[in-house]
N, C-alpha and C positions, 0 to 999 in steps of 0.2 A: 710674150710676157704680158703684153695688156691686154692679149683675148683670155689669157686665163684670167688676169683681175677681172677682167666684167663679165666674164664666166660665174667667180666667186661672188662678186657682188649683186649678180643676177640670182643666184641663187636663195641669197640671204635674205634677198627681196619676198621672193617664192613665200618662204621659208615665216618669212614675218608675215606674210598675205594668207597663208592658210590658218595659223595661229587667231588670228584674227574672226577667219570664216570660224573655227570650232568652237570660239569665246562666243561668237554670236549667237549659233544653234545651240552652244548648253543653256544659254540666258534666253531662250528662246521655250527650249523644252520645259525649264524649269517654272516657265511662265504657265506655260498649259498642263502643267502638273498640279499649280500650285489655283489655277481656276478651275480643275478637273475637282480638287478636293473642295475647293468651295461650293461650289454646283450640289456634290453631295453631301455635302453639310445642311446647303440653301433644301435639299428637296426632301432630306429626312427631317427636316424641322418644320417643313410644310405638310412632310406626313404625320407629325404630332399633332399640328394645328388643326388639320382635316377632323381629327379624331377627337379633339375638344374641344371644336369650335363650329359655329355656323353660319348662316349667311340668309338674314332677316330683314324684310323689309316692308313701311307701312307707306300707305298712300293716304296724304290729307287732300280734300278733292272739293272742287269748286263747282257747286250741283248746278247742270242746265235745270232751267223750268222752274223755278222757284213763285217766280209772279204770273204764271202761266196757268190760272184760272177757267179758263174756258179751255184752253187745249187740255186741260185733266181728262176734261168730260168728253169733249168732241176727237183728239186722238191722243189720246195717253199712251199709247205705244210708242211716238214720236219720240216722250220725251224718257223713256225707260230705254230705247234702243241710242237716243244721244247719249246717254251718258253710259250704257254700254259698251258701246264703241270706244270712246275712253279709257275705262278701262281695261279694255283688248289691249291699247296703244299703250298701258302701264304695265300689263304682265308680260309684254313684249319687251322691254325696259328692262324690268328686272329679272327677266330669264339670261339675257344676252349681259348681265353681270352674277350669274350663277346663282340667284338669288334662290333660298330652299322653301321659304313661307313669307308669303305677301299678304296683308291684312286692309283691307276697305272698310270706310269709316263706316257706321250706322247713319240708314236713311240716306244712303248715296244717291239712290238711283232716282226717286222723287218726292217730294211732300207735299204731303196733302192733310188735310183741317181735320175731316171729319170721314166715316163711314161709308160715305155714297161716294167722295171723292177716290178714294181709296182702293174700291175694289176692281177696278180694273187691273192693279200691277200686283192685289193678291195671287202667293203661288202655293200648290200643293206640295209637300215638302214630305217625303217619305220620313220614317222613324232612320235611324242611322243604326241602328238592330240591324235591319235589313240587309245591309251594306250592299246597299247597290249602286248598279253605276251608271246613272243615267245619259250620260253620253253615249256608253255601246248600246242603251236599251232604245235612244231612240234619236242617234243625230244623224239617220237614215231614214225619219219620216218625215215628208216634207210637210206635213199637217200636224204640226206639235200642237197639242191646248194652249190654249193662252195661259194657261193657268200652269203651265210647264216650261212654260218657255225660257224662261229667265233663266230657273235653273238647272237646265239642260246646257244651256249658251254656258254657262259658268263651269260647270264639269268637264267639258269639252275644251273651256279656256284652259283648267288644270289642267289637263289631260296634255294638251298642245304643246305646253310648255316647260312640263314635266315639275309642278312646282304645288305644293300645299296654297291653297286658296282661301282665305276668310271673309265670310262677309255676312252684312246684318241687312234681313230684308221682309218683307211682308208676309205673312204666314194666311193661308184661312182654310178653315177647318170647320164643314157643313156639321148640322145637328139638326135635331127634332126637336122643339117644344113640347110633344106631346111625348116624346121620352124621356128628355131631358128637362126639368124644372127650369135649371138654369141659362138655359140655351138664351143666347138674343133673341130679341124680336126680328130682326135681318134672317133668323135664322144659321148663323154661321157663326163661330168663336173665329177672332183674326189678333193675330199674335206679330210679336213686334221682334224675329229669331235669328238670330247667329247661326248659320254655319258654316261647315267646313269639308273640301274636298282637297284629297289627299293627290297626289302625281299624277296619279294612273286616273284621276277621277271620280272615286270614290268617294262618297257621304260617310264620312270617318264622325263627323261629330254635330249637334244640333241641340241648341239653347234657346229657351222662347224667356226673354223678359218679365221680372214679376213685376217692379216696382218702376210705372212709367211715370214719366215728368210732363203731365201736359199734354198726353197724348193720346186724344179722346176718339181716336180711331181705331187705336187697339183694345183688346183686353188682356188680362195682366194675366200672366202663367197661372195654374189652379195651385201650383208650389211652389220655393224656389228652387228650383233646380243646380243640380252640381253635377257641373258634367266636365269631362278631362279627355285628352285622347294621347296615344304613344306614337311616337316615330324613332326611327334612328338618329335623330340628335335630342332628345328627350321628351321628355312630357308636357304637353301643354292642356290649360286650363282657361273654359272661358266665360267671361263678364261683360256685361255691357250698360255702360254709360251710370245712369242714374245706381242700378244694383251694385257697384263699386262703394257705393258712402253706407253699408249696412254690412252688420257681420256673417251675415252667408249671402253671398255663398264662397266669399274668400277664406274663411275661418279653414273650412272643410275642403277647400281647394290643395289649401297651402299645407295645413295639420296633418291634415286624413290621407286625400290623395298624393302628399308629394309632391305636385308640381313643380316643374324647373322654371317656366316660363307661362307665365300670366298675357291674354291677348285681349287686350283693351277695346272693343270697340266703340266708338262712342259718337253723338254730337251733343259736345259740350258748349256751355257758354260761359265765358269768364268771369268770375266773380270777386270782385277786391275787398279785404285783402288776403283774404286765404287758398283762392279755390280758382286760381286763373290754371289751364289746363298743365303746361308744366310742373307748375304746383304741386299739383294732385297728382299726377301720373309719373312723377320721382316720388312720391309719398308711398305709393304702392309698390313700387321696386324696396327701396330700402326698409319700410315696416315689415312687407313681408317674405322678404331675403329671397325675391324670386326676379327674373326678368321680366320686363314687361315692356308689349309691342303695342304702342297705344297710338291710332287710326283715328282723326277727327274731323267733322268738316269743315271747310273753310268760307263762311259769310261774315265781315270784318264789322257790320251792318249792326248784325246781332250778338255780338261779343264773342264768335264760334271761329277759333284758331289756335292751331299749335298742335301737333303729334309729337311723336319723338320713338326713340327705341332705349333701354335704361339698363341698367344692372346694378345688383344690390350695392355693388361698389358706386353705383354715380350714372351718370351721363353717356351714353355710347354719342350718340347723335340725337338732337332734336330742331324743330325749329319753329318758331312764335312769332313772325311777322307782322304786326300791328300797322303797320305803312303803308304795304303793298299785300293786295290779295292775290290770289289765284292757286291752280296746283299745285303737287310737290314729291316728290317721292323719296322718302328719306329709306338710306340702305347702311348696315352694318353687319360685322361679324364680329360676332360676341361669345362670350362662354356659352355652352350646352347647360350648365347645372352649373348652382352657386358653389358647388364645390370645387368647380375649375376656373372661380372667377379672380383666382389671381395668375392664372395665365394669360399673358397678352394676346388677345387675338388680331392682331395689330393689321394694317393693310387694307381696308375698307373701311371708311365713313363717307357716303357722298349725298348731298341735297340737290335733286335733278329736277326745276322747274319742268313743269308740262305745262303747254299751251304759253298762254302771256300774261303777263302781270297785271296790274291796273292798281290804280288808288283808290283807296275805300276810305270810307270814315270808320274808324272801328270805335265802337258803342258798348262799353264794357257795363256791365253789372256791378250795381257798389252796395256793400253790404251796409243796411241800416241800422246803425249803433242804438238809436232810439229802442227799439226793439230789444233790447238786453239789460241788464241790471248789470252795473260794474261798481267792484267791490275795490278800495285802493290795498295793496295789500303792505303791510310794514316788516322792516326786520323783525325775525322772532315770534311770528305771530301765524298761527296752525293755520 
């Protein structure tokens, strides 16, 4: 009689012990059911994102060689190949964060005063008609021209990293006097140009500056030009620096062409109190209902800080350090077209110092009221 009771109560033991194990594995299964449907929730919403959103980013850059006056002359390749290297180490950055279009300030690579300082880091710059790709044409001759070199290096960085390239760099362009009237006396027209290489490395787009600020090196475009190019995340339009305060070539950018996204290049310098670079490059996202990736350089010295990436809606990422100098690479994903810009494109916004920081005095521009008439204005009164 007591082997059967603990027979029976052996049993019931059993009996509660598996009830248990089956409670476990349903709340178990139902767990990985219930994150199997999220997962596919999470990665069909990631494939809407894909499709209306992208992944942009500008580099504000801290130029080697600035006070390096006799290295212009005696090896100016020094200082064009320093801060090439740079930004080697920035497209390697923003690739390894999917990044689809990366934009370099105007005038990154060196500055120089005048004409004669100048032309050693001029480069020949095919038309972008042409569509060529100067990386397969020539990052197999170990004797590239100097006069090619730069952007060859640049194509090939596209190319590398599989990622849209912009940048704004030295243009020259030989002539005759005795065919051309208005040829320089150097004999050469040298232009102050934006452009652009697509993935694969392609000269997709190329803009030469009409309206320069101080910049008695170049000469100014013979027009203004409007130029735009398409990709699979939309169409982009570009401008540089000083041509942004004039109405073309935006008018015809924005009106005529459509543009989704406006690319700013520029080296600005701050001016209070309307015109500090945030300023102005929100004023161009929201007046002209486009995005803008706007690229600046950084000397805190000379009032020249602050990039940012924008949308008509506001602010993606920017950043304006008046404290501390040095690089920066800001990155976001944002709408394709103002018409998807109340989709969130949420999940990127990052400010990734390059190199190191330092203190600078930063020397801002202030605008002189003396210079204006100001009228008081009253209620009521036209």
């Amino acid at each position: 009689m007591i082997c059967l009771q603990n027979g029976v109560r052996r049993f019931f033991n059993l009996t509660k012990y598996n009830l248990l194990i089956k409670i476990f594995f349903l709340f178990l299964l139902a767990s990985l059911l219930i994150l199997a449907l999220m997962l596919i929730i999470w990665l069909t919403g990631n494939e809407e994102l894909e499709e209306y959103c992208f992944i942009a980013a500008v580099y504000e850059h801290s130029r080697y060689g600035d006070n390096e006056t006799e290295l212009q002359l005696t090896d100016p390749f020094r200082i064009s190949n320093t801060n090439l290297k740079q930004y080697s180490k920035v497209a390697k950055i923003a690739a390894q964060h999917r990044v689809q279009i990366l934009v370099f300030p105007e005038s990154g690579l060196f500055n120089c005063k005048n004409r004669k300082t100048v032309q050693p880091f001029l480069q020949h710059i095919p038309s972008a008609t042409q569509k060529v790709n100067l990386c397969n044409k020539f990052k197999n001759n170990p004797q590239v021209d100097s006069k090619l070199y730069i952007v060859v290096f640049l194509s090939c960085l596209a190319r590398e990293h599989s990622l849209y390239i912009d940048i704004t760099l030295g243009e020259i362009e030989e002539c005759n006097s005795s065919l051309d009237i208005n040829c320089p006396s150097d004999n050469s027209y040298k232009y102050n140009t934006q452009i652009v290489f697509d993935a694969d490395g392609q000269l997709v787009a190329k803009y030469r500056k009409h309206r320069l600020f101080f910049e008695n090196e170049y000469d100014p475009a013979k027009v203004v030009e409007i130029v735009s190019f398409h990709t699979t995340f939309g169409t982009f339009g570009l401008v540089t620096c000083f041509d942004a305060l004039f109405e073309q070539p935006l008018k015809n950018l924005t009106k005529h062409h459509q543009i989704d996204t406006l690319i700013f290049s520029s080296w600005w310098f701050d001016e209070l109190p309307f015109l500090t670079a945030p300023q102005f490059q929100l004023s161009l996202a929201l007046t002209q209902k486009v995005n803008v990736l706007a690229s600046n350089i950084n000397i805190l010295e000379r009032s020249s800080v602050g990039s940012g990436i924008y949308t008509p809606n506001g602010i993606a990422s920017y950043s304006h350090d008046i404290k501390q100098g040095g690089s920066k690479l800001i990155i976001s994903k944002i709408a394709k077209s103002s018409k998807d810009s109340f989709r969130t494109c949420s999940g990127l916004n990052k400010i990734i110092p390059i190199g190191d920081k330092f203190k600078a005095n930063y020397q801002v521009w202030k605008l002189n009221f003396s210079d204006f008439q100001s009228v008081k204005l009253t209620k009521g009164s036209d």
